[in-house]
Steps between C-alpha positions, in 0.01 A plus 500: 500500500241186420688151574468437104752797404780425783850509393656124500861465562708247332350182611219588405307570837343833634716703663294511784530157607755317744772302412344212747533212240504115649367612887161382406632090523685624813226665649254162422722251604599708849081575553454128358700361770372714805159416413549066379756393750183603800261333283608208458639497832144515613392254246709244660411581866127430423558189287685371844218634689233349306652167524498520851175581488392191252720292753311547813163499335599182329684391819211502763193358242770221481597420827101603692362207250809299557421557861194400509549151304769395758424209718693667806595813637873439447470327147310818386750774626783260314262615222438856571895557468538273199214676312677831636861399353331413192295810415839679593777335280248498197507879535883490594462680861705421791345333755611613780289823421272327544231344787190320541211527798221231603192604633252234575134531502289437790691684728633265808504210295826325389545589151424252246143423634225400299209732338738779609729737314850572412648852433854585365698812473827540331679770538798598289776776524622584151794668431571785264704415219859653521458585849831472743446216798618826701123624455371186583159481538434859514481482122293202497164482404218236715223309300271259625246289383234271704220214428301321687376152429241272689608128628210231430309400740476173381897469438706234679748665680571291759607218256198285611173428302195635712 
């Protein structure tokens, strides 16, 4: 018989249809939350990724230039870890994820010497949101960033004019 000329019961509905009223909220909300809670799970775990990321990038252009403007060795590592602790709280990471690496340009020099180079990595371990301490770093996820930035040759770094 053609779906036009079926026999309705009282309500008013074909008699061939289920009595399944009010599952289809049930069935959205169930499938809704399966499918959101992952997502924006995954949404946050990049966001603290990416920040990490912006961090170290920012991080090492900062503390290579701040480096290489230092009139000592020891007054521009002070730097290096300031510019470091900086670039970290304005993203709101935890520094002790975090570490910073000298290399100094010509090789066999001390660093800090004129018309040569400075190069800094940062590396930083970042944590999964929601994660246990139990997992530790197992669940953590490294980024680093690097720069390098040339020292004048014609800077004073030995405090005396020459």
């Amino acid at each position: 018989m053609p779906w036009w000329r079926r026999s309705s019961d009282r309500a008013g509905r074909s008699a061939t249809t289920r009595d399944d009223d009010g599952s289809a909220s049930l069935e959205f909300i169930t499938v809704g939350l399966v499918l959101l809670v992952p997502l924006v799970y995954l949404i946050v775990a990049l966001a603290e990724i990416q920040a990490a990321v912006l961090a170290a990038d920012g991080a090492a252009v900062q503390a290579a230039k701040s480096y290489a403007r230092a009139p000592d060795d020891t007054t521009g590592r002070t730097r290096v870890d300031d510019a470091l602790a900086l670039a970290l709280a304005d993203f709101g990471l935890d520094r002790s994820a975090a570490s910073a690496q000298l290399g100094c340009l010509p090789a066999g020099l001390p660093c800090g010497q004129r018309a040569g180079s400075v190069s800094v990595r940062i590396d930083i371990l970042v944590a999964l949101p929601l994660m246990p301490d139990v997992v530790g770093s197992w669940a953590a996820v490294p980024v680093s960033g690097s720069a390098t930035a040339p020292i004048s040759r014609f800077d004073d770094r030995d405090g005396e004019a020459g």
